[in-house]
C-alpha positions as protocol buffer text, in pm:
chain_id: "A"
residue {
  index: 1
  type: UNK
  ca { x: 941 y: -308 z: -1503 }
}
residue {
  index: 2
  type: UNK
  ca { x: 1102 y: -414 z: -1226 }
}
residue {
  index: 3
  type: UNK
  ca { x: 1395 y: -203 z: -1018 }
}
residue {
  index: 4
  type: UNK
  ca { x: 1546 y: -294 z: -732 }
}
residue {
  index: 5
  type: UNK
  ca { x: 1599 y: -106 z: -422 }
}
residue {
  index: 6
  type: UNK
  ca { x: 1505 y: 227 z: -553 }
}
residue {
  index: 7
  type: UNK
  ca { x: 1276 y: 487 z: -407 }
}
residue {
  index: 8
  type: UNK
  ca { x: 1098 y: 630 z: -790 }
}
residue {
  index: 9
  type: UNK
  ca { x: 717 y: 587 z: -762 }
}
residue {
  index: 10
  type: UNK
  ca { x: 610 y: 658 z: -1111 }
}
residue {
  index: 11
  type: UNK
  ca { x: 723 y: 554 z: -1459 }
}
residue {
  index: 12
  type: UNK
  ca { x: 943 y: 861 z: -1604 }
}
residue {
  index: 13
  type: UNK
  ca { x: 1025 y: 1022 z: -1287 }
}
residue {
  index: 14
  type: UNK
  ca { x: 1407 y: 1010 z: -1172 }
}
residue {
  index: 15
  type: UNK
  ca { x: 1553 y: 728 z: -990 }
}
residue {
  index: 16
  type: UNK
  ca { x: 1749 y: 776 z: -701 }
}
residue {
  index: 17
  type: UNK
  ca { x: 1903 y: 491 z: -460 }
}
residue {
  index: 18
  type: UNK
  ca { x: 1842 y: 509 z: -98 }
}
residue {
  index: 19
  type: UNK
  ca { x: 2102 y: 688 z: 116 }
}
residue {
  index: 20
  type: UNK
  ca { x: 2279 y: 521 z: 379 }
}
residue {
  index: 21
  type: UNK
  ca { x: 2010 y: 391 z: 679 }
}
residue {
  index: 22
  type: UNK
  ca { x: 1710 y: 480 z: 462 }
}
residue {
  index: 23
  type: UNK
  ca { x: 1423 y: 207 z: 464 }
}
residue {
  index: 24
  type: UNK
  ca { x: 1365 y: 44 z: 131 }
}
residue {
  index: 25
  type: UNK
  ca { x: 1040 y: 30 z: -19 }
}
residue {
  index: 26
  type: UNK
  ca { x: 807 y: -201 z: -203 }
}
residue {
  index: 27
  type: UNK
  ca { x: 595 y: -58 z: -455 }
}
residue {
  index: 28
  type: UNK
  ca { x: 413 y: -122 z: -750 }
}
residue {
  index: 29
  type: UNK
  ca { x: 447 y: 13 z: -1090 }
}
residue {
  index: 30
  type: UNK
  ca { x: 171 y: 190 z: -1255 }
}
residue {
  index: 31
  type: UNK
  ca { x: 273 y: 70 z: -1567 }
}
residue {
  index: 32
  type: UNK
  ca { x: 342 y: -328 z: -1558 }
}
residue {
  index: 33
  type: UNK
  ca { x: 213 y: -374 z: -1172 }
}
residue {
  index: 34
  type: UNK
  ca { x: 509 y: -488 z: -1144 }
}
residue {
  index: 35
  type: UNK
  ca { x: 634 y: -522 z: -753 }
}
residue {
  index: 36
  type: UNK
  ca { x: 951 y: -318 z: -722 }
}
residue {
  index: 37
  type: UNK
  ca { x: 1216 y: -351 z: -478 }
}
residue {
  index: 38
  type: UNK
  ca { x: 1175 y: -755 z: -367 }
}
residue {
  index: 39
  type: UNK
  ca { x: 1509 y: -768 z: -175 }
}
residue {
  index: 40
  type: UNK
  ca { x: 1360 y: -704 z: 173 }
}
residue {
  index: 41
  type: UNK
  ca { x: 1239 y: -1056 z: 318 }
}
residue {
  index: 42
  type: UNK
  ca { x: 916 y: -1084 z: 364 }
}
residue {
  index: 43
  type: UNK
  ca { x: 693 y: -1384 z: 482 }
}
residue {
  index: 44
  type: UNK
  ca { x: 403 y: -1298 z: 156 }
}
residue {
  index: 45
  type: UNK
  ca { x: 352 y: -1667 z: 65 }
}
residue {
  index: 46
  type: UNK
  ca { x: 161 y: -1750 z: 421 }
}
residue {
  index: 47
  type: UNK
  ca { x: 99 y: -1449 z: 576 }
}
residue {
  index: 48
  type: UNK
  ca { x: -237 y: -1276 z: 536 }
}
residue {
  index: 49
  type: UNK
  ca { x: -277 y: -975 z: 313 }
}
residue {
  index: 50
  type: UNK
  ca { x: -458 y: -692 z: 339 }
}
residue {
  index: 51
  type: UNK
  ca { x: -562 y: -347 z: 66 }
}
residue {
  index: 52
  type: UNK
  ca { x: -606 y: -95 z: 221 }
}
residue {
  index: 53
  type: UNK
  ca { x: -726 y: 211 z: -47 }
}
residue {
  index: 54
  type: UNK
  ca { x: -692 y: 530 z: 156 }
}
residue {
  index: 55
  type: UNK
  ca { x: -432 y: 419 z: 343 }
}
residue {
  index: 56
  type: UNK
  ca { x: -191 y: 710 z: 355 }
}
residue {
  index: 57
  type: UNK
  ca { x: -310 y: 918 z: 622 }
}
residue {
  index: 58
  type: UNK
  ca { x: -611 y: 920 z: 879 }
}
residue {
  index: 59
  type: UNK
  ca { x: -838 y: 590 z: 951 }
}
residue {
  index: 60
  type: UNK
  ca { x: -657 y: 434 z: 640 }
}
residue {
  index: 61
  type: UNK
  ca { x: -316 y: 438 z: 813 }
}
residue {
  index: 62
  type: UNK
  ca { x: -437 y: 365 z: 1108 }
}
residue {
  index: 63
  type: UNK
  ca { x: -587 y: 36 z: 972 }
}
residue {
  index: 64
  type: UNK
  ca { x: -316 y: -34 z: 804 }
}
residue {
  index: 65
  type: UNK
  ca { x: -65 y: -1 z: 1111 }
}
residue {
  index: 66
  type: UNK
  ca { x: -324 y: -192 z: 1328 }
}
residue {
  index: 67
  type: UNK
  ca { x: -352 y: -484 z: 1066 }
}
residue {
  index: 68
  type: UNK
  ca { x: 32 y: -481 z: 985 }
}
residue {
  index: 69
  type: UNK
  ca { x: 167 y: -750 z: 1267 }
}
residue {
  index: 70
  type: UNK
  ca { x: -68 y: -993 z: 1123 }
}
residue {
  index: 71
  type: UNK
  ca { x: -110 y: -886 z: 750 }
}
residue {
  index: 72
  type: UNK
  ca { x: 106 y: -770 z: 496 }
}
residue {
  index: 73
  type: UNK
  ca { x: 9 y: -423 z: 401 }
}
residue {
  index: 74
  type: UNK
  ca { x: -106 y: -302 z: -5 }
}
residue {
  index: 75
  type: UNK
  ca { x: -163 y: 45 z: 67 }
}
residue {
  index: 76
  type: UNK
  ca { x: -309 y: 242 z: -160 }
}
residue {
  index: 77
  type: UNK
  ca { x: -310 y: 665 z: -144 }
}
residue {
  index: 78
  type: UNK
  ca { x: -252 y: 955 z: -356 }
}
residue {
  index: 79
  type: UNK
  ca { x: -2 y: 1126 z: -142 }
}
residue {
  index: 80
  type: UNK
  ca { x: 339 y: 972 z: -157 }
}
residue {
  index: 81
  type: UNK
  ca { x: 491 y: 1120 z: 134 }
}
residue {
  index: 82
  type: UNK
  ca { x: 249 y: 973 z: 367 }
}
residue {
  index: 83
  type: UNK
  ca { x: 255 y: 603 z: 223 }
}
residue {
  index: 84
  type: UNK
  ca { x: 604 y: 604 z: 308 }
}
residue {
  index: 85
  type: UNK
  ca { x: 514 y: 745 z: 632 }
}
residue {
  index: 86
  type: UNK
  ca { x: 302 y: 452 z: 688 }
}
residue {
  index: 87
  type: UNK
  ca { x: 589 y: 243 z: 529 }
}
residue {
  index: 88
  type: UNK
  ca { x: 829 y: 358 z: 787 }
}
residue {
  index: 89
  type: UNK
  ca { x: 589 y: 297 z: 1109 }
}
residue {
  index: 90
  type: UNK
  ca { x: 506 y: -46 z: 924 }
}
residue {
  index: 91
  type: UNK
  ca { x: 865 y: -159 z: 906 }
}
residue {
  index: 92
  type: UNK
  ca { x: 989 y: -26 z: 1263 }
}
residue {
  index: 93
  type: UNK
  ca { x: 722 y: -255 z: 1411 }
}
residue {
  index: 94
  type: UNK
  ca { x: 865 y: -563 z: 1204 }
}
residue {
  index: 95
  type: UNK
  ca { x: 606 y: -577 z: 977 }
}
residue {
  index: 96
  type: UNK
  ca { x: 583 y: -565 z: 561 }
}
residue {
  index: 97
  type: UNK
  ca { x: 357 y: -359 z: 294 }
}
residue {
  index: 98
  type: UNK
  ca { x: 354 y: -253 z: -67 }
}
residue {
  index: 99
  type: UNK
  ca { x: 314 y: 90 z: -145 }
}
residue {
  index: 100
  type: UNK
  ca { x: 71 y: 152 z: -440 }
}
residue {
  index: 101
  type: UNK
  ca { x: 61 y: 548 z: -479 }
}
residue {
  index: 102
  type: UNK
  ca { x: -243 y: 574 z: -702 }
}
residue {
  index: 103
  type: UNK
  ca { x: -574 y: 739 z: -751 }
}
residue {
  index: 104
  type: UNK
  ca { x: -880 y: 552 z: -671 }
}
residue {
  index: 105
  type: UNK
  ca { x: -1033 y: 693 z: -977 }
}
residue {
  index: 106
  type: UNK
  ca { x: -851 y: 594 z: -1249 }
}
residue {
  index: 107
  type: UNK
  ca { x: -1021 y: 261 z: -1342 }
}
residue {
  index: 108
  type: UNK
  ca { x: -701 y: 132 z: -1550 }
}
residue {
  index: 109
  type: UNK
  ca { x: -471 y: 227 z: -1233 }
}
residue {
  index: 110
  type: UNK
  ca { x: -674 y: -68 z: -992 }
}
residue {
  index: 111
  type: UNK
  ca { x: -729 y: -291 z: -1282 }
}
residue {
  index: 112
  type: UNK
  ca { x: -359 y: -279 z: -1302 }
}
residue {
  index: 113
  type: UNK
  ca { x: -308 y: -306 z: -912 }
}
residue {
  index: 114
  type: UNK
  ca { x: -570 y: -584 z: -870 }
}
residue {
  index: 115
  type: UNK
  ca { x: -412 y: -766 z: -1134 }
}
residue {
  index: 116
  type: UNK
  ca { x: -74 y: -759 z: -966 }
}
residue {
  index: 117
  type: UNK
  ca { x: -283 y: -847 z: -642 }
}
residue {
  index: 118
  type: UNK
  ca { x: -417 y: -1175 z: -815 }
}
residue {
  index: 119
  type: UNK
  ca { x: -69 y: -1213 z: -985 }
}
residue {
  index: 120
  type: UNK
  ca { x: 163 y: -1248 z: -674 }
}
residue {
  index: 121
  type: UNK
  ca { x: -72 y: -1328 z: -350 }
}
residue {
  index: 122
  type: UNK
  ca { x: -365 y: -1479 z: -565 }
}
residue {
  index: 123
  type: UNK
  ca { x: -637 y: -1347 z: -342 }
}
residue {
  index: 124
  type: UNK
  ca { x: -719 y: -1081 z: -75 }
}
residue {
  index: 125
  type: UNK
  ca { x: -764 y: -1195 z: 305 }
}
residue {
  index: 126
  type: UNK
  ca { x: -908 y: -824 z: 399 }
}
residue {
  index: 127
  type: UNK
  ca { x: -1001 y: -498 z: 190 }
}
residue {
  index: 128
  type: UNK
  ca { x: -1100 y: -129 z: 352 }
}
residue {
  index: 129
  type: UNK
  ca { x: -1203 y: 86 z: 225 }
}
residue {
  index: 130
  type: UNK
  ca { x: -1152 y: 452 z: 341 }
}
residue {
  index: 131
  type: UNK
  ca { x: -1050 y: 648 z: 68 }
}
residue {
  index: 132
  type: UNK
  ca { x: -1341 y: 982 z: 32 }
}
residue {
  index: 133
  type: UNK
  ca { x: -1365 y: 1281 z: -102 }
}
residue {
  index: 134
  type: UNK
  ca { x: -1509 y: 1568 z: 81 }
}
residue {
  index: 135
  type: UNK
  ca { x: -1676 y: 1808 z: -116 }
}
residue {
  index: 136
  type: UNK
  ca { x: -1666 y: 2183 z: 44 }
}
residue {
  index: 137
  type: UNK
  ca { x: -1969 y: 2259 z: 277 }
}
residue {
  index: 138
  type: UNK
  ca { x: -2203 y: 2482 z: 85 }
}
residue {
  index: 139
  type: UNK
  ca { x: -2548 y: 2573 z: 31 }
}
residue {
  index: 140
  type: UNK
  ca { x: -2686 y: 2298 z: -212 }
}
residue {
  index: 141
  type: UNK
  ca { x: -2771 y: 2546 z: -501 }
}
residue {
  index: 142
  type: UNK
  ca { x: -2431 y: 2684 z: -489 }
}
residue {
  index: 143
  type: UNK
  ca { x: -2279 y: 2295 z: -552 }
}
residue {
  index: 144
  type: UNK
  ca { x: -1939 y: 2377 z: -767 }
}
residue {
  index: 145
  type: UNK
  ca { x: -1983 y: 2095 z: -1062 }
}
residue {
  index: 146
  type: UNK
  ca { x: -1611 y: 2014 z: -1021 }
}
residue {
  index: 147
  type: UNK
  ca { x: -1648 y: 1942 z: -666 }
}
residue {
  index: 148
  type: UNK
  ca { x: -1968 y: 1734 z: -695 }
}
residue {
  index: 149
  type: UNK
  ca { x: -1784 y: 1547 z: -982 }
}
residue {
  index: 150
  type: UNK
  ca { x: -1515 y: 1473 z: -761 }
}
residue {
  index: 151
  type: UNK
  ca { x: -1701 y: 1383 z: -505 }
}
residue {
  index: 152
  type: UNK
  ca { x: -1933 y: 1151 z: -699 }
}
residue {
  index: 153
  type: UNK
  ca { x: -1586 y: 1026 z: -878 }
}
residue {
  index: 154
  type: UNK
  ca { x: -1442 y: 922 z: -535 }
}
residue {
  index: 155
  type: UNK
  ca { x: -1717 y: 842 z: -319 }
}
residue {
  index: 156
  type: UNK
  ca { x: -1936 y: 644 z: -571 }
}
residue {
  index: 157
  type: UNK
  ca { x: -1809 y: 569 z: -867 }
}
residue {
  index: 158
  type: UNK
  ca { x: -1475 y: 443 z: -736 }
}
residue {
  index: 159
  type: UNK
  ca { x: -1655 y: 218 z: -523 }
}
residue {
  index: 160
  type: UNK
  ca { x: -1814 y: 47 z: -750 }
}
residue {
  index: 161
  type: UNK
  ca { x: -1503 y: 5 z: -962 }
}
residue {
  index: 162
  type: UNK
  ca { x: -1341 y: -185 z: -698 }
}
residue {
  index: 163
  type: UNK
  ca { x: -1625 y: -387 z: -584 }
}
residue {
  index: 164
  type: UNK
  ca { x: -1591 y: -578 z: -911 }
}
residue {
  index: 165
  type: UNK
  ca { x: -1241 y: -567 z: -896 }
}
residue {
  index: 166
  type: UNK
  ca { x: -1172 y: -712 z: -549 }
}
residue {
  index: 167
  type: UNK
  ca { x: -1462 y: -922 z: -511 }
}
residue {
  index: 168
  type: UNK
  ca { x: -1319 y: -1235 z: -691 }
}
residue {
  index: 169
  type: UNK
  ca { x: -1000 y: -1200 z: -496 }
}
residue {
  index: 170
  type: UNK
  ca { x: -1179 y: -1182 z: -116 }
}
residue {
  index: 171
  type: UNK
  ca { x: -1338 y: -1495 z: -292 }
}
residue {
  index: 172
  type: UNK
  ca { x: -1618 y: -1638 z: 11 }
}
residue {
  index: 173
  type: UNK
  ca { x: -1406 y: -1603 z: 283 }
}
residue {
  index: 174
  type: UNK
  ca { x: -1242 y: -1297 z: 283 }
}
residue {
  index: 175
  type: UNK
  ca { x: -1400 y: -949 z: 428 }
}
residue {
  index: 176
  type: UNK
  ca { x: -1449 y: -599 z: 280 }
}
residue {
  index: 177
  type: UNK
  ca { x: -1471 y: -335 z: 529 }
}
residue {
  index: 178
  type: UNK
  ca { x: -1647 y: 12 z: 470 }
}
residue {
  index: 179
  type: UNK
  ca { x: -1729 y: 331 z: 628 }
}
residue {
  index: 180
  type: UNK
  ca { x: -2066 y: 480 z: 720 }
}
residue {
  index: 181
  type: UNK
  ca { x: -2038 y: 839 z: 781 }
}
residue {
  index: 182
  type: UNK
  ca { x: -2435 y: 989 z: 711 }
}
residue {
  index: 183
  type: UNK
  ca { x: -2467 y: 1368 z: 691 }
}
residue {
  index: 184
  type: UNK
  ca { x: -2754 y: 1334 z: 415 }
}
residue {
  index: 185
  type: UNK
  ca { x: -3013 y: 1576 z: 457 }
}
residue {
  index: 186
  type: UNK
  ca { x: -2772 y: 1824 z: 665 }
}
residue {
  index: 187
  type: UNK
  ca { x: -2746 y: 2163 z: 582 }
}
residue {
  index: 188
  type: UNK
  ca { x: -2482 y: 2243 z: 364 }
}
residue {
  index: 189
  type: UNK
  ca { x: -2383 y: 1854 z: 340 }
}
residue {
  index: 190
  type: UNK
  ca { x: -2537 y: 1791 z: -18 }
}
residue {
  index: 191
  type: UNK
  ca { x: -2246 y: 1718 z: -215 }
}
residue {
  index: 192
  type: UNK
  ca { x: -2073 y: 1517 z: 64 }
}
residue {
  index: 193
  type: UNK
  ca { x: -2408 y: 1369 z: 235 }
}
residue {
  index: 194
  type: UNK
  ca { x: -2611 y: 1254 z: -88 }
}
residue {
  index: 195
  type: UNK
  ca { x: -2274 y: 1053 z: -271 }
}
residue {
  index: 196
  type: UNK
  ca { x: -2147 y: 900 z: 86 }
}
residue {
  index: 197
  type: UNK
  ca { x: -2522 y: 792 z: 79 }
}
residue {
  index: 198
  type: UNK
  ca { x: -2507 y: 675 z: -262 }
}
residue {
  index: 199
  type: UNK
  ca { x: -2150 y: 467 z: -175 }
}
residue {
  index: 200
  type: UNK
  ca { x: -2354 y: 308 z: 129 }
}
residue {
  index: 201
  type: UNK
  ca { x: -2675 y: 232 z: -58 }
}
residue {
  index: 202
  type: UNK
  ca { x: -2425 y: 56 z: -292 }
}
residue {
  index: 203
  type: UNK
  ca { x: -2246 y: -156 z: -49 }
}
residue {
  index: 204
  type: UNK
  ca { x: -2590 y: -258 z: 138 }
}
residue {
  index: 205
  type: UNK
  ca { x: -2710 y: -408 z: -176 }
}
residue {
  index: 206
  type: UNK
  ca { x: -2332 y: -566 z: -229 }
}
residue {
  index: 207
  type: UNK
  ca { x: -2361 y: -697 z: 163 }
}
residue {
  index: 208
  type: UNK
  ca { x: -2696 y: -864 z: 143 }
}
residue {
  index: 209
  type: UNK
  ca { x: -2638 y: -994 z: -191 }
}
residue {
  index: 210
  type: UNK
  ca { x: -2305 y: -1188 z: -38 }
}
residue {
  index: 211
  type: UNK
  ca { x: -2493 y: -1260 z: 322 }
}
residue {
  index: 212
  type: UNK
  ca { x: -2453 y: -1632 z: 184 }
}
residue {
  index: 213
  type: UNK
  ca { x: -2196 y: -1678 z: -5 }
}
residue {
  index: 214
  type: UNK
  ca { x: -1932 y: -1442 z: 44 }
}
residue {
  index: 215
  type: UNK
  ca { x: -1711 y: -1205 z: 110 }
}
residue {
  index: 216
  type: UNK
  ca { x: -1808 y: -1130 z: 426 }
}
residue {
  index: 217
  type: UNK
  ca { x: -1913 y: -701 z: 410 }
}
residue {
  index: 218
  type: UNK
  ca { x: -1887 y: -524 z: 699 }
}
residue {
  index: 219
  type: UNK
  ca { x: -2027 y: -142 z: 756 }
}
residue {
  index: 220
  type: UNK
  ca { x: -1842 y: 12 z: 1063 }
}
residue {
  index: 221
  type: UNK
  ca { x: -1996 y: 355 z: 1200 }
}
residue {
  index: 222
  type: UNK
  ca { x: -1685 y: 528 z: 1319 }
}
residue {
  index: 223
  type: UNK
  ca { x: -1668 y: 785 z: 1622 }
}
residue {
  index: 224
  type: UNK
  ca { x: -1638 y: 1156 z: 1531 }
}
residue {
  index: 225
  type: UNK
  ca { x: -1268 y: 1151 z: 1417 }
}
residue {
  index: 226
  type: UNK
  ca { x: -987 y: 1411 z: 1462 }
}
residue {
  index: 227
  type: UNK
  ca { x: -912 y: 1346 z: 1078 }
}
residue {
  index: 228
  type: UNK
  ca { x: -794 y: 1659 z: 788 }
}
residue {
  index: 229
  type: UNK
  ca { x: -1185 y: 1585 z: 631 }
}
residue {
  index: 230
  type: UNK
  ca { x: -1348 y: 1648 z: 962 }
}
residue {
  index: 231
  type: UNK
  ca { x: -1133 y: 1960 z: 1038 }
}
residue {
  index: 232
  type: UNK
  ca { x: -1234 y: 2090 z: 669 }
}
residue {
  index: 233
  type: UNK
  ca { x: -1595 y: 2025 z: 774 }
}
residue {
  index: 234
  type: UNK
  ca { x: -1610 y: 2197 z: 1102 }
}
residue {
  index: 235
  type: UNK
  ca { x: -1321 y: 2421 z: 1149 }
}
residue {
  index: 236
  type: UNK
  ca { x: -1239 y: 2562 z: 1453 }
}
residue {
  index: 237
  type: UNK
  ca { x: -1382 y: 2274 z: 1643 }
}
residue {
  index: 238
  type: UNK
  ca { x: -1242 y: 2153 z: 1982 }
}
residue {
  index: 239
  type: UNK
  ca { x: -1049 y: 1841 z: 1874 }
}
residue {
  index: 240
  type: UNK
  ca { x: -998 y: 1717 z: 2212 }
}
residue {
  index: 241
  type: UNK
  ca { x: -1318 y: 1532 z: 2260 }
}
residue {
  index: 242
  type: UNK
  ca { x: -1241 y: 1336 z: 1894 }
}
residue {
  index: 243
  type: UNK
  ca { x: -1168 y: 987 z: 1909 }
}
residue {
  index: 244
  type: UNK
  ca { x: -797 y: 929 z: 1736 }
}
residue {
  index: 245
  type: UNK
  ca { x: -810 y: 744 z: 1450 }
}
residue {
  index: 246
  type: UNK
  ca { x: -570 y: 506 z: 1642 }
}
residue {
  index: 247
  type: UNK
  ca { x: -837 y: 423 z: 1891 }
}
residue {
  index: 248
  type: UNK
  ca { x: -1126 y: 343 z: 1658 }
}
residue {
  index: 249
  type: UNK
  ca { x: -931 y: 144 z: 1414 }
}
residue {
  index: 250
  type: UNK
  ca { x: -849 y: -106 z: 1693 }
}
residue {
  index: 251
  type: UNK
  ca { x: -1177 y: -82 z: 1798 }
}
residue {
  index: 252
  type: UNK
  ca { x: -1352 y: -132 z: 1465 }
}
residue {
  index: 253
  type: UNK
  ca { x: -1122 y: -420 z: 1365 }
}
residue {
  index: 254
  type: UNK
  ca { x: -1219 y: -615 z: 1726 }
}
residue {
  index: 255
  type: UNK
  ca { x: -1566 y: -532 z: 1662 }
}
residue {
  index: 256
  type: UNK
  ca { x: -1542 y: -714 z: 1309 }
}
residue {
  index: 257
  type: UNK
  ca { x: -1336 y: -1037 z: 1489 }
}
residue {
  index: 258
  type: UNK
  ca { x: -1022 y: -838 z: 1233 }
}
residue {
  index: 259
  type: UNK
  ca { x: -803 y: -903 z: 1510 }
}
């Protein structure tokens, strides 16, 4: 399914046409991975790409607006509104990115997207990996099911999904880029703690496994973060001393030779 120049993000929903000044967008479709919208130019054949899952708000978009003068942007995120956000930034500042509004944990949903990956760029220069869920802070026999689920859903499971996915398109020479963040052991941290340990336990084994050979896997231990997940974690906390997610991206990218 391809459309042109239209703003729908999902099969069946309604169709409208950009008013007058409004940015176009470039977007896949869930249902063919189809890119949408190819009449903006864009230099795709040579320039670098990068995914970016968890890209539509916090260290995501920050990557992703970081990475966007030399890479063109897949950015992948549940909420629409802030992909095209990101899309807007990405576009003022000359740059170029597909919007791919689509859960992490629907396995069919990044088949489809890595698919359309292989299908139009052929491989992947750079993936990161941000996208988390933060399970609510509680004592660990009072662990809601649906939120541990959820949390093992986004933080694990998904993971490893995409790991298989993306590997054969960063080939040897491309780099996946993760996130430690370890509250295991904390009080009231189980749900959150034990499956962002599991996720990291996962992509050490993936990183020494491809020491030799390829992709490159890089772990990045970001500064405490003024992000929506941290605030839900300690509200009430005195954001000023936070690093901005701005800050760290740049720095974690020159610390990984991403820039």
């Amino acid at each position: 399914m391809i459309r042109h120049g239209r703003r729908a993000l999902f099969p069946g929903h309604s169709t409208t046409l950009p008013s007058a000044g409004q940015p176009t967008r470039v977007t896949f479709a869930l249902d063919a991975c189809a890119l949408l919208d190819q009449t903006r130019p864009m230099n795709t054949e040579t320039q670098k790409t990068a995914l970016i899952t968890g890209a539509s708000r916090g260290l995501g978009a920050a990557l992703a607006l970081a990475l966007a003068p030399t890479h063109h942007i897949i950015a992948v995120g549940r909420t629409t509104g802030g992909l095209e956000d990101l899309d807007d930034k990405i576009q003022a500042a000359g740059g170029s990115a597909t919007l791919a509004p689509m859960d992490v944990t629907d396995r069919d949903a990044m088949a489809h997207l890595c698919r359309g990956i292989h299908d139009r760029w052929g491989k992947l220069d750079l993936w990161a990996h941000t996208a988390i869920q933060g399970p609510a802070l509680t004592p660990t026999p009072h662990l809601d099911g649906k939120e541990w689920d959820k949390g093992l859903a986004t933080n694990l499971e998904a993971a490893r999904v995409l790991i298989t996915f993306v590997d054969p398109l960063l080939g040897q020479d491309g780099t996946a880029l993760f996130f430690d963040d370890d509250h295991a052991g904390q009080p009231f941290f189980g749900g959150y703690g034990a499956t962002k340990a599991a996720q990291m336990a996962l992509v050490r084994s993936w990183q020494a496994e491809s020491a030799k050979l390829g992709p490159k896997v890089v772990i990045a231990r970001p500064a405490p973060l003024a992000t929506a997940l941290r605030a839900r974690f300690f509200p009430g906390e005195d954001r000023t001393s936070l690093a901005a997610p701005k800050d760290e991206a740049q720095r974690i990218l020159g610390d990984a030779g991403l820039l």
